[in-house]
N, C-alpha and C positions, 0 to 999 in steps of 0.2 A: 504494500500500500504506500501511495508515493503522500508526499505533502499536501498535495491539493486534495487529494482522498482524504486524511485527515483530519486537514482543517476546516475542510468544505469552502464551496461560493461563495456563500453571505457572508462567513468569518473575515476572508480573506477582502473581502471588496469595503466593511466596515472599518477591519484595518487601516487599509488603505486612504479608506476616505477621512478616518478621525484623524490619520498621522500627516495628510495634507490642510484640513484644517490648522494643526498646530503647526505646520512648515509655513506656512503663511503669515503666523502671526509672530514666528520665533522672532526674539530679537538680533540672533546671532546668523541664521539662515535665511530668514524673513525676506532680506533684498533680492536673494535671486527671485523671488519670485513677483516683484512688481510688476502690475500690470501683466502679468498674464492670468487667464480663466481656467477658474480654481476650479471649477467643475468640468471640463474639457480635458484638464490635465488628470483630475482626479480619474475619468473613466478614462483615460490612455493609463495610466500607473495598474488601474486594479487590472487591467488585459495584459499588463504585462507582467504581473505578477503571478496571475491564474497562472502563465505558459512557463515561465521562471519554477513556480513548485509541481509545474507536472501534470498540469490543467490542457484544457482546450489553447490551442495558439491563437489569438486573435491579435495580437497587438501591429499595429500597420503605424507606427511612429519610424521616427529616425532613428540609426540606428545611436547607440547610447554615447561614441565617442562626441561624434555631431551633435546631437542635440544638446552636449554640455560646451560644447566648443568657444558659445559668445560670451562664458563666465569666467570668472578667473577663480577657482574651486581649491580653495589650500587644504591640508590634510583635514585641519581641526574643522575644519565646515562638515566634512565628512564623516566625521569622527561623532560630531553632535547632530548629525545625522540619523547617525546607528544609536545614539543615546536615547531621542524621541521615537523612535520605532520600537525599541526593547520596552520603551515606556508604557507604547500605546498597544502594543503584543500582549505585553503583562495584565494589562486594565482588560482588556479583551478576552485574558485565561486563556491564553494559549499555553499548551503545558512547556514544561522549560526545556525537553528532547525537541521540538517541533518548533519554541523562541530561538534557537542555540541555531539549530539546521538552517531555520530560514535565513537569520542573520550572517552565517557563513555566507550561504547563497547570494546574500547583496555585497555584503564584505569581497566575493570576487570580483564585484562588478567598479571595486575602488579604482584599479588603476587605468579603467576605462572614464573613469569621470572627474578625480583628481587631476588638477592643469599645474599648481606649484606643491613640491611634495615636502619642502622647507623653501626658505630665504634666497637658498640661492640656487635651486635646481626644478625647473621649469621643463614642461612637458611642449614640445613644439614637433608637428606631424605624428604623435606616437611614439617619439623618441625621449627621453632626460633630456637636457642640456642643462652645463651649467653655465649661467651667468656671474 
């Protein structure tokens, strides 16, 4: 039984939607996402989360390096990222085998959306560089 088996649909799209509410309003995260439509992105995340734990694939976005491309994403952004999700996982009673899995699961998806990894080493085509 994979993840999306589970934790089911509803679980997972609640999720989703309650940990874009509070990305929204974070203080620390909050700017990326100005001005864009919280509800547009909320149902592109929960599609692409279904396919992510093993769900139906529907998610038809760009792919995750691009879509983070026009931000400039340093680790700790990331970092309090995975912090309001374990949050909003936990308030949802997801049990802590299936908190832990899923969080690896996005945890790999860091060095596709991380753009500065410290101070002086920047992600430019896919590549490190340091400045």
């Amino acid at each position: 039984m994979n993840l999306y088996e589970r934790i089911g649909k509803n679980k997972i799209s609640a999720v989703i939607t309650d940990f874009y509410k509070r990305a929204f309003e974070d203080t620390f995260i909050g700017y990326f996402f100005f001005n864009k439509n919280r509800e547009a992105l909320t149902k592109s995340q929960i599609d692409f989360a279904i396919g992510m734990l093993g769900g139906p694939r529907k998610y038809s976005g760009q792919p995750l390096e691009k879509a983070h491309s026009e931000f400039t994403i340093r680790k700790a952004h990331f970092d309090r990222r995975q912090v309001i999700m374990r949050e909003v996982m936990s308030e949802h009673k997801i049990n802590k085998v299936d908190l832990e899995e899923w969080l690896l699961l996005e945890e790999n998806l860091r060095r596709l959306i991380v753009t500065v990894v410290d101070a002086c080493n920047h992600k430019k085509n896919g590549q490190h560089q340091v400045v």
